[in-house]
Structure formats: C-alpha cells, structure tokens
C-alpha positions in Angstrom: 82.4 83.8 -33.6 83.0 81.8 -36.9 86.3 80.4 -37.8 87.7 79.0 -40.8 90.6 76.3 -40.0 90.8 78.5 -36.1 91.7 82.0 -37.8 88.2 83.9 -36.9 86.6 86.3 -39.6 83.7 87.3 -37.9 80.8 87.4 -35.4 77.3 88.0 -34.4 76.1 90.4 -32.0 74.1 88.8 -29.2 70.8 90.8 -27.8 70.7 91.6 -24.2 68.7 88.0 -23.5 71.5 86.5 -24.7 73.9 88.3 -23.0 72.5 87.6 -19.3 72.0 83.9 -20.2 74.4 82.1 -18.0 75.2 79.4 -20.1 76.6 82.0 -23.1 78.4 84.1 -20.3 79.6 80.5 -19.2 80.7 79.7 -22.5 82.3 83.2 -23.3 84.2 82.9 -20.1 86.2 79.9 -20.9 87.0 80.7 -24.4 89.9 83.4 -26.0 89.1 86.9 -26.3 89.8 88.5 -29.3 89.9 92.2 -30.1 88.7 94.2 -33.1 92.3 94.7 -34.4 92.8 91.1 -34.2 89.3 90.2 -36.3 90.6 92.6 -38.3 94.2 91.5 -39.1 92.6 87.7 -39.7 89.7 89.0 -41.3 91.6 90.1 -44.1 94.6 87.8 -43.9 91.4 85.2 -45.4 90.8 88.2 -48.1 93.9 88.3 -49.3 94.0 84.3 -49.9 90.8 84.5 -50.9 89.4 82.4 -48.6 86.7 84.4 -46.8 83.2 83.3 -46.9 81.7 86.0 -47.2 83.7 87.5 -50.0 84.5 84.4 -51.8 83.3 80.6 -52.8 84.7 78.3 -50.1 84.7 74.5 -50.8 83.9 73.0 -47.3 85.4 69.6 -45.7 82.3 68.4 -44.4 79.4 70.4 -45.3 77.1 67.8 -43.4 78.5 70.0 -40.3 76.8 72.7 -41.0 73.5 73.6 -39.6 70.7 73.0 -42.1 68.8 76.5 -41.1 
C-alpha cells in the first residue's frame, strides 16, 4: 500500500512467492484491511485536491525517505 499523510491511494500486486512468505503474511496480518471501495473513495478524495501522485506534482517533506531505486 502507499499512503499519502495515512489516506492510501494505491497498491502493488504481490506474486505468489510473495504471498506465501511468512514475514509479508506476518506483516499483512497485523495491519488494516482496506477494501476496493474504500481505495477508491480515498483514491479520488487525493484527485480532487489534487494531491495524487500519480496524477499530480507532489512536493514531499522529506524526500531523503524515499527509496533511491
């Protein structure tokens, strides 16, 4: 999942290695659950302020964070 400010907007599908990994089925386990309608609802909640990355430029806080690949 990726989140801007915790409202998620979207996520990557995972390949059947990665789902029988325990340490991602560890991970999913003891984190929320979201459904499509919900992406959806937040998803475009960030379009209509015009925040979503993948639609729009977003300035970032600390763009050190981000992974450099």
């Amino acid at each position: 999942m990726y989140f801007i400010n915790n409202v998620p907007f979207t996520f990557d599908e995972l390949d059947d290695l990665q789902l029988q990994d325990p340490y991602v089925q560890v991970e999913a386990s003891t984190n929320q659950e979201y459904t499509s309608e919900e992406l959806y609802r937040t998803s475009f909640y960030l379009i209509d302020e015009e925040c979503h990355p993948c639609l729009f430029p977003v300035d970032l806080e600390n763009p050190e964070d981000m992974p450099q690949d």
